[in-house]
C-alpha positions in Angstrom: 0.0 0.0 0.0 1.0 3.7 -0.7 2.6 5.5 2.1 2.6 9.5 2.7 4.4 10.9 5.2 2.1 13.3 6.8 3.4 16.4 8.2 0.0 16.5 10.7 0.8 13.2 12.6 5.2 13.5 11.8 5.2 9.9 10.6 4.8 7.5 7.6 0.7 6.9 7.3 -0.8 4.4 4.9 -2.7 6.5 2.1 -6.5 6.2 1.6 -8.2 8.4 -0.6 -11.8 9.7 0.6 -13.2 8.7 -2.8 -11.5 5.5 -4.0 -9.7 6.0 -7.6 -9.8 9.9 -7.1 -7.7 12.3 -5.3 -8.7 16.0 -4.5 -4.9 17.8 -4.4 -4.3 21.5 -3.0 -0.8 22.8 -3.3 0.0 26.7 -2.6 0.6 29.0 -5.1 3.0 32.0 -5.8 2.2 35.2 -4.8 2.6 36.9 -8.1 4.2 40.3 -7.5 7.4 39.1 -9.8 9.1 35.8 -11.5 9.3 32.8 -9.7 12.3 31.7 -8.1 14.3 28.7 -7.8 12.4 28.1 -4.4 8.9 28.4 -6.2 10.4 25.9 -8.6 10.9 23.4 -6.4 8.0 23.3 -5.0 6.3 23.8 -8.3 8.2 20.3 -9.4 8.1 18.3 -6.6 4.1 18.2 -6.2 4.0 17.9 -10.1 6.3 14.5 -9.9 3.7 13.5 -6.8 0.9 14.0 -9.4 2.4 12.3 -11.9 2.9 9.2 -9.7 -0.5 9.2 -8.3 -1.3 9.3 -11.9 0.7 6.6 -12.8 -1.1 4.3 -10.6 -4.3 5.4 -11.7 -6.1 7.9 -10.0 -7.8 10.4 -11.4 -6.4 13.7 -9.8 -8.1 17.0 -9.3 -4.9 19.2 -8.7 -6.0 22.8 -7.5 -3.2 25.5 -6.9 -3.7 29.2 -6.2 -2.7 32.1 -7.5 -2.4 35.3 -4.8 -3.4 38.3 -6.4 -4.0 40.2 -3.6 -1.2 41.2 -1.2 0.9 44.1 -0.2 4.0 43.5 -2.6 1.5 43.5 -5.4 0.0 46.9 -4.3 3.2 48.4 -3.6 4.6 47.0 -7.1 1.1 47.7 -8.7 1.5 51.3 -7.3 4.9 52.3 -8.8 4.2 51.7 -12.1 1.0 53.1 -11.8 -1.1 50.0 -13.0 -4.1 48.4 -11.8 -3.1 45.3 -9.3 -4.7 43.0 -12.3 -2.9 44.6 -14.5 0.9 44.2 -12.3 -0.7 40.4 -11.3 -1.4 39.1 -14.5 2.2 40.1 -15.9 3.4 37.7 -13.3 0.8 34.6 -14.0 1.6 35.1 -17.9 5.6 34.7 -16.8 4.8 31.7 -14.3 3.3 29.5 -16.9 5.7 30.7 -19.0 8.5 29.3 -16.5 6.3 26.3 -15.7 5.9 25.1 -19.4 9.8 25.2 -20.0 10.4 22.9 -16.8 7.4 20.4 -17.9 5.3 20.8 -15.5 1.2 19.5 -16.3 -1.2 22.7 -15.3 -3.3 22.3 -12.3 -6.4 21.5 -13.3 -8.0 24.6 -11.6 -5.9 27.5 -11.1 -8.2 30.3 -8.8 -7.1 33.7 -8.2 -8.1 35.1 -4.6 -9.4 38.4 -6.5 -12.5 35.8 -8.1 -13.6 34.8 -4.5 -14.0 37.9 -2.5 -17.7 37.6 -2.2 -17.3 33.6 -1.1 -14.8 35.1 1.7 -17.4 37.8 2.9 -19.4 34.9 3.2 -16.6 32.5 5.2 -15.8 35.3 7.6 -19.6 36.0 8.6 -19.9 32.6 9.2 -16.7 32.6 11.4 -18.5 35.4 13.1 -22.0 33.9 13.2 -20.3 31.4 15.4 -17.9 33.4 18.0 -15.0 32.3 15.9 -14.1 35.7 14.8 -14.7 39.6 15.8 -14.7 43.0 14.5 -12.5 45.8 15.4 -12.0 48.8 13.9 -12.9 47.8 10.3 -10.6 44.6 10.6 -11.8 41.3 10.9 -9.1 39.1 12.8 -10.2 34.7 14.1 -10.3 33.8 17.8 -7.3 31.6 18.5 -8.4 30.7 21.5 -11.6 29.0 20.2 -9.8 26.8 18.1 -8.9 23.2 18.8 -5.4 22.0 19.1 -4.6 25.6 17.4 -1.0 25.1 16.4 -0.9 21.3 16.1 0.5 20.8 12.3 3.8 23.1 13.6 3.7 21.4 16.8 3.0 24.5 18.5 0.9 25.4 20.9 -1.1 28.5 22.2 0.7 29.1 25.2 4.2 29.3 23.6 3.1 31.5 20.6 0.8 34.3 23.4 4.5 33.9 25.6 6.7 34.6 22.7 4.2 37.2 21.6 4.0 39.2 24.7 5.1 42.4 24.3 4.0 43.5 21.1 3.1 46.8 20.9 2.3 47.3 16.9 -0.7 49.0 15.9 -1.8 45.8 14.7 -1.7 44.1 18.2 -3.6 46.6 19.8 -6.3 45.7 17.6 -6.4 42.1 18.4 -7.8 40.2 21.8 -4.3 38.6 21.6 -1.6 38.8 20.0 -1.8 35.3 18.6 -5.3 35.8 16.5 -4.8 36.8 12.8 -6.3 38.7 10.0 -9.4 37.5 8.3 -10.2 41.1 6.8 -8.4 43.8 6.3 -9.5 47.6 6.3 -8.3 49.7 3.6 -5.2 52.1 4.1 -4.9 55.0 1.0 -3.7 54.0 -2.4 -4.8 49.7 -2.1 -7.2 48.3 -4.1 -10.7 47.1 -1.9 -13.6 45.8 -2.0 -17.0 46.4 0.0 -17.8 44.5 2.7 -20.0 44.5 5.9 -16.8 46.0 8.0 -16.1 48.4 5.4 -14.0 48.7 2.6 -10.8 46.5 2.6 -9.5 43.2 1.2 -8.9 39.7 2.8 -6.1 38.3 4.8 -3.8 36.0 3.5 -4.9 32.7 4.9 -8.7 33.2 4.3 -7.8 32.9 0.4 -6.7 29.0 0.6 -9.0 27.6 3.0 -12.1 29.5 1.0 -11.1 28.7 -2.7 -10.4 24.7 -1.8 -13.3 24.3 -0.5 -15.0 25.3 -3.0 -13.1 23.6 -5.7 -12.8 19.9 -3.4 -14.9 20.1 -0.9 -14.7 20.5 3.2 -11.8 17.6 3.3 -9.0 17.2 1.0 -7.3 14.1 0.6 -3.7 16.2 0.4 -2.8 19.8 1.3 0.8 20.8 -0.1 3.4 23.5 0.2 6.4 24.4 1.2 7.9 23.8 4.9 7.9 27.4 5.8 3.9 27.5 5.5 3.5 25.0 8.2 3.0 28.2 10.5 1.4 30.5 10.5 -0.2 29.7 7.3 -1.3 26.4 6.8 -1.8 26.4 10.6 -4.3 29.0 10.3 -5.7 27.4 7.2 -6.7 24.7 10.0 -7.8 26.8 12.3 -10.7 28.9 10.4 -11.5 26.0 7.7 -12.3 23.3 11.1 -14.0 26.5 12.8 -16.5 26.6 10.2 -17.2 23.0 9.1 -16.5 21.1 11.9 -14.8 18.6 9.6 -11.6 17.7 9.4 -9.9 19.8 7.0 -7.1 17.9 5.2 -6.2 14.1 5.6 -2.4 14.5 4.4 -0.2 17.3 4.6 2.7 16.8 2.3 5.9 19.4 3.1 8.5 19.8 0.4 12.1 20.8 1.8 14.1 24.2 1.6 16.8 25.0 -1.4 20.1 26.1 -0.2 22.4 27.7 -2.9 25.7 26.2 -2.1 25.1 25.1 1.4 23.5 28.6 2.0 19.9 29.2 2.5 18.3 31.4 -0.3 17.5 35.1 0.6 17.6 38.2 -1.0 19.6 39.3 1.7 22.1 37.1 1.3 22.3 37.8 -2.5 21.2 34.3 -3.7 18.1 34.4 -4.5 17.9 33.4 -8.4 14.6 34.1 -10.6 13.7 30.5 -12.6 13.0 33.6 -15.6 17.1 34.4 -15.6 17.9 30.7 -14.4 16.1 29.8 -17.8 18.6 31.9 -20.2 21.6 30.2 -18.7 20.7 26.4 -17.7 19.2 24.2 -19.9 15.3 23.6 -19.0 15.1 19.9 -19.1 18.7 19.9 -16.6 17.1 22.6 -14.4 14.2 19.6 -14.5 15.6 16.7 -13.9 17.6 18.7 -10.7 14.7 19.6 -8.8 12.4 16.6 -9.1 14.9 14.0 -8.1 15.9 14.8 -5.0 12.7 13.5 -1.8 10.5 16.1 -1.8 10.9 16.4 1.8 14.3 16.6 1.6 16.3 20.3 0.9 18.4 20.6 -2.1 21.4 22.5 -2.7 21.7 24.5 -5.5 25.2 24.6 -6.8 27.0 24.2 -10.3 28.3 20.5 -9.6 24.7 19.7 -8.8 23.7 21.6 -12.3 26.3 19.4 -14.2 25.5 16.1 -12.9 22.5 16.4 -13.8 23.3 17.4 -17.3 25.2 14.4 -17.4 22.3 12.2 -16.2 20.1 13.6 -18.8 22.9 12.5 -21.1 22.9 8.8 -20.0 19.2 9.0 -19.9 18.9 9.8 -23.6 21.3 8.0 -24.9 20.2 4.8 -23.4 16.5 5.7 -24.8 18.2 6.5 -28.4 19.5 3.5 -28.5 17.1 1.0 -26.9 16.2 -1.2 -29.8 12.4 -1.9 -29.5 12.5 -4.2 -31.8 14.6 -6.4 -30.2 13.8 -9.0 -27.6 14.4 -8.6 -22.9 13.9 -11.1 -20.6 10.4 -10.0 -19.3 10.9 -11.2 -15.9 13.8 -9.2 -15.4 11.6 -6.3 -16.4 8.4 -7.0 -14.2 11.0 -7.2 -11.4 12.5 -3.7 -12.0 9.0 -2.1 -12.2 8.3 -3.9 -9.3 11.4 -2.3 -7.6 10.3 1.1 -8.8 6.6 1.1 -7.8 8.0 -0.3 -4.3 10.2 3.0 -4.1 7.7 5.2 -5.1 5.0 4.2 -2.8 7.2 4.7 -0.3 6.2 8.6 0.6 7.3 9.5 -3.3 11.2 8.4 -3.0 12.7 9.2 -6.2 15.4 9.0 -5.1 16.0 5.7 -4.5 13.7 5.0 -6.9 15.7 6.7 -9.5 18.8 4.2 -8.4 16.5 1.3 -9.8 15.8 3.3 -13.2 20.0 3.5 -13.6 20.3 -0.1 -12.7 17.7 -0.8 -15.4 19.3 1.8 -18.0 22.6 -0.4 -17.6 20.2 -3.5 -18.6 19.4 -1.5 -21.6 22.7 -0.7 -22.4 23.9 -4.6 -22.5 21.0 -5.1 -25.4 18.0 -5.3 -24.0 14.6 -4.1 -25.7 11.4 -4.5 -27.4 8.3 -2.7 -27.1 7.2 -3.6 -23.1 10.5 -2.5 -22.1 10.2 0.9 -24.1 6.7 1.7 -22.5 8.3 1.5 -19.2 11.2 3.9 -20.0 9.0 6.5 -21.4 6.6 5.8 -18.2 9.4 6.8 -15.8 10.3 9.8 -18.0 6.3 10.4 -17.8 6.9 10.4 -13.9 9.8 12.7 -13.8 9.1 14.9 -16.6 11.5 14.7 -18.5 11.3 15.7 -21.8 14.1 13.6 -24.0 15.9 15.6 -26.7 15.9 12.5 -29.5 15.0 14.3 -32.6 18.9 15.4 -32.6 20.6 12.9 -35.7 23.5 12.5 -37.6 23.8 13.8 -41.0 25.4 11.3 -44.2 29.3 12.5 -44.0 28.7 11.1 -39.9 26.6 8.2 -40.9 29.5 7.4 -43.9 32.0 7.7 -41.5 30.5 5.3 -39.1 30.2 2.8 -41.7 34.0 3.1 -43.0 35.0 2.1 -39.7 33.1 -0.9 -39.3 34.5 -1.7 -42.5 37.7 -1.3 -41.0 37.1 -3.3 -38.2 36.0 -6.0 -40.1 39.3 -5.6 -41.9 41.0 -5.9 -38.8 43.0 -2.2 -40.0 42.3 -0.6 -36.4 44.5 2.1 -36.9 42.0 3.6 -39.5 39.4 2.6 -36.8 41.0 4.5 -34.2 41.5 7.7 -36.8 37.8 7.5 -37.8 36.7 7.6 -34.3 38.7 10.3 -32.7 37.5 12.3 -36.6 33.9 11.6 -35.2 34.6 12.5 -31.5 36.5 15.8 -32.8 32.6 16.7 -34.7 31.0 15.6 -31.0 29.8 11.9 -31.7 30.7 9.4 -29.3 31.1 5.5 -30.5 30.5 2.9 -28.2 31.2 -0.9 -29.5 29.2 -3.5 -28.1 27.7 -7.0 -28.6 24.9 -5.7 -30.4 26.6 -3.1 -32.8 27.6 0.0 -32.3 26.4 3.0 -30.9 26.8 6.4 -30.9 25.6 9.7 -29.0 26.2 12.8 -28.8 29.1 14.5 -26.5 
């Protein structure tokens, strides 16, 4: 049986959709205010490879992920070029699919933008109200901590830590608030943002009322998995909890799936740090399938470390990867027992909370089978299932034009003539115009350096 590790609980849970065969999926979106970065990506690529699997195996997948339109950086950004917060926000979706189409990633199969639920919000918040969940003050809307069950719990937090490393606080904000630990449903509008009209006056929603309101609508009151990255344990997908069980009642996600940080070499990526890379100028420099194969084969929970090594092993991965598939002959003939037992392996790996890692050892042990001869069509189908999986889109269409292929064919000749030293001239001509000859059982090969 499939395993998740489930941030919620902190250990390995077997995986049981609420609707057998189908999955509802909710992973956090950018906030789009600029171009993605490498961060973004990684999170962006690691639930996509989750999908893919769950795919894989057969479940139909309704994959939501957000888009947040609404936010300070946006009005700010929005402000100085004196353009509309669609306007500045769209700019920034148009770029992210840009970004995510180059890195192979499938499109959710809803993609809401907080600005198209406002009214539903309104709605959510009087409810929260309705039911002593939430209060008004001074035009701001903020949720009653302290009502909530096991507030906290997904960051293994609890209330009495955050109010004691809260105390203090003397922020306009704060004064506001019953404590300092309750947060922002509603938001009253300062001069220059963009609002809407409510019952508390003009303003514009919280953060964390945006998830919890668009899900539910899209999958219902209980997801079967709620993703993100590790920093939005708290406060956000901790307040996502809080408000969303508040109103239902029901539990409000059955797996909470975590992907890891990425360092850039051994650093964590800030701005302040001056590390932080865009995926947009990444793109310009780094070959999109190598920036791929990089950031979905590492364990999604694990961090990764952005560095140039990492870039070039991958490229040389990709390499191995393609020319195994090149020259897999699928005409030819495998021992299918041999192959049931490496998809076997690979499925094993997999359902083990996504581990593509070691999963991707098995797929090199089984590219090595290839490479000693081993085809036809079954054996294909599970390549291209596992580049499916990843994402990977091979480069094959690259060939070799008549002067290569002649020259390939006058060294056989002079093989079979046993004059090797013509051999040996012919292939170091060919490796000179970057076409590598490999000699095996079968034939030869070749591939590109």
């Amino acid at each position: 049986m499939m395993k998740i590790y489930n941030t919620y609980s902190r250990q390995l849970e077997d995986f049981q959709p609420i609707i057998p065969g189908k999955i509802s999926m909710y992973v956090c979106g950018p906030t789009v205010y600029n171009y993605i970065h490498i961060g973004n990506a990684r999170s962006v690529v690691a639930f996509d490879v989750v999908r893919r699997y769950l795919e894989y195996r057969g479940y139909d997948v309704n994959y939501v992920s957000n888009f947040t339109d609404v936010d300070d950086k946006i009005i700010k950004g929005a402000n100085s070029e004196n353009l509309s917060t669609k306007e500045f926000s769209e700019r920034y979706i148009k770029a992210f699919f840009e970004d995510i189409d180059a890195l192979g990633v499938k499109h959710a199969t809803h993609n809401p933008k907080a600005s198209e639920y406002i009214d539903q919000m309104i709605g959510f918040i009087q409810e929260l109200i309705a039911k002593d969940f939430a209060y008004v003050s001074q035009g701001d809307v903020y949720f009653r901590v302290s009502r909530s069950t096991d507030y906290a719990k997904l960051a293994h937090k609890n209330l009495d830590e955050l109010l004691e490393g809260a105390s203090g606080r003397t922020d306009e904000e704060t004064s506001r608030k019953e404590t300092s630990a309750d947060f922002a449903l509603w938001k009253s509008a300062k001069k220059g943002e963009v609002s809407w009209h409510s019952p508390w006056g003009e303003g514009r929603p919280g953060w964390h009322i945006e998830c919890s309101v668009m899900s539910m609508d899209l999958l219902g009151n209980t997801l079967d998995i709620h993703g993100g990255g590790a920093d939005l344990e708290f406060p956000h997908h901790t307040n996502e909890i809080a408000q969303s069980e508040a109103k239902t009642g029901q539990r409000f996600a059955n797996y909470w799936m975590h992907n890891g940080f990425v360092n850039v070499d051994g650093e964590k990526m800030s701005k302040s740090l001056g590390n932080f890379t865009t995926v947009h100028d990444l793109l310009k420099v780094v070959p999109a399938k190598n920036l791929r194969f990089f950031l979905a084969t590492t364990h999604y929970r694990r961090p990764v470390n952005f560095t140039d090594e990492a870039l070039l092993d991958a490229d040389n991965n990709v390499k191995k990867i393609e020319n195994a598939y090149r020259n897999l002959n699928q005409e030819g003939t495998a021992d299918l027992s041999e192959l049931t037992a490496f998809k076997r392996s690979f499925i094993e790996a997999m359902d083990d909370d996504f581990n593509i890692a070691n999963a991707l050892t098995i797929f090199y042990d089984f590219i090595s089978w290839v490479n000693k001869g081993n085809g036809g069509i079954e054996t294909k189908h599970f390549f291209e299932d596992v580049m499916e999986i990843l994402g990977l889109q091979l480069e094959l269409e690259a060939g070799i034009d008549s002067e290569i292929e002649q020259l390939i064919e006058a060294r056989q000749v002079a093989r079979e003539m046993r004059d090797f030293a013509k051999s040996d001239q012919i292939r170091d001509e060919l490796k000179a115009k970057g076409i590598i000859l490999e000699d095996t059982k079968d034939g030869v090969r070749w591939h590109h350096e």
